[in-house]
C-alpha positions in Angstrom: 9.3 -4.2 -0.2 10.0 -5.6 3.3 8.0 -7.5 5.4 8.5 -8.5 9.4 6.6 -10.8 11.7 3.4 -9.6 13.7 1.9 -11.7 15.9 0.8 -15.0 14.2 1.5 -13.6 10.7 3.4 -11.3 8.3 3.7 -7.9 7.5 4.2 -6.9 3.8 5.3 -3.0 3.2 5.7 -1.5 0.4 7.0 1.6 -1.7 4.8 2.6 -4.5 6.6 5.1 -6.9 4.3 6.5 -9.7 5.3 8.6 -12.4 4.0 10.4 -15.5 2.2 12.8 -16.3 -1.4 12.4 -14.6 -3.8 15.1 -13.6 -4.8 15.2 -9.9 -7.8 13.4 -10.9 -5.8 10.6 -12.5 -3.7 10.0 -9.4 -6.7 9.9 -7.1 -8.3 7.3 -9.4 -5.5 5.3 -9.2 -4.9 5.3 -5.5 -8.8 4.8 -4.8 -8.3 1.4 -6.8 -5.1 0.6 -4.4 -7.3 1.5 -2.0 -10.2 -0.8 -2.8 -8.2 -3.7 -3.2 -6.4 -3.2 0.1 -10.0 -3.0 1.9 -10.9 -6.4 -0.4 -10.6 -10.0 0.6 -8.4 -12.5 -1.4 -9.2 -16.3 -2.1 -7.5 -19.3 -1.6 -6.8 -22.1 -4.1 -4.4 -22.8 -7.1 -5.3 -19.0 -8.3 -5.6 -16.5 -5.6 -7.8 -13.5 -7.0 -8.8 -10.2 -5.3 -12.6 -10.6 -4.1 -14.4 -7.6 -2.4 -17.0 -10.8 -1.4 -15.1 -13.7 -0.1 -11.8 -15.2 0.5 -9.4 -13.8 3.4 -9.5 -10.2 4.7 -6.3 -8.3 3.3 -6.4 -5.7 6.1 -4.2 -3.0 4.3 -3.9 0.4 4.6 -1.9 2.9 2.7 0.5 5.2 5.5 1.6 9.0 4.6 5.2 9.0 3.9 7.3 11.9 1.7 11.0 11.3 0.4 13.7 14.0 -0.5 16.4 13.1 -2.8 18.2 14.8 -5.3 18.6 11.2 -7.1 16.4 8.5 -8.2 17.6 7.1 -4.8 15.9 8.5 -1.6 18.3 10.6 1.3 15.8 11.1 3.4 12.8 9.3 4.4 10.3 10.5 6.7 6.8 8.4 7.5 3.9 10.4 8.9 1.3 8.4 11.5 -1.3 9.7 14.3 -0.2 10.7 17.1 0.3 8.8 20.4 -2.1 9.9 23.2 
């Protein structure tokens, strides 16, 4: 996880490696949730908690990326986005 300033505020990236044995329908339930709380708000206070209602807007979005290794370690790294026009 890394994170680098932009504009007033931070930027928090991360790597999400899941594993087992899930059907294609298990993996897309589970990045529809990751999904849903990156489109939710989160509140303020002692106890922050995800809120799809109220709090501050978390503004995330998940980007394409695909890794090639031959280890548990990536070698290569590429990151897909749109294209410039």
């Amino acid at each position: 996880m890394s994170d680098g300033g932009i504009g007033g505020g931070l930027s928090y990236w991360a790597t999400i490696n899941i594993t087992g044995e899930l059907s294609q329908e298990q993996l897309k339930a589970v990045l529809d949730k990751v999904r849903n709380v990156l489109g939710s708000k989160v509140t303020v206070g002692p106890s922050p908690e995800v809120n799809p209602n109220e709090g501050t807007p978390v503004e995330g979005v998940i980007k394409q990326a695909a890794r090639l290794a031959n280890t548990t370690d990536p070698q290569i790294s590429v990151t897909i986005g749109e294209a410039k026009t």
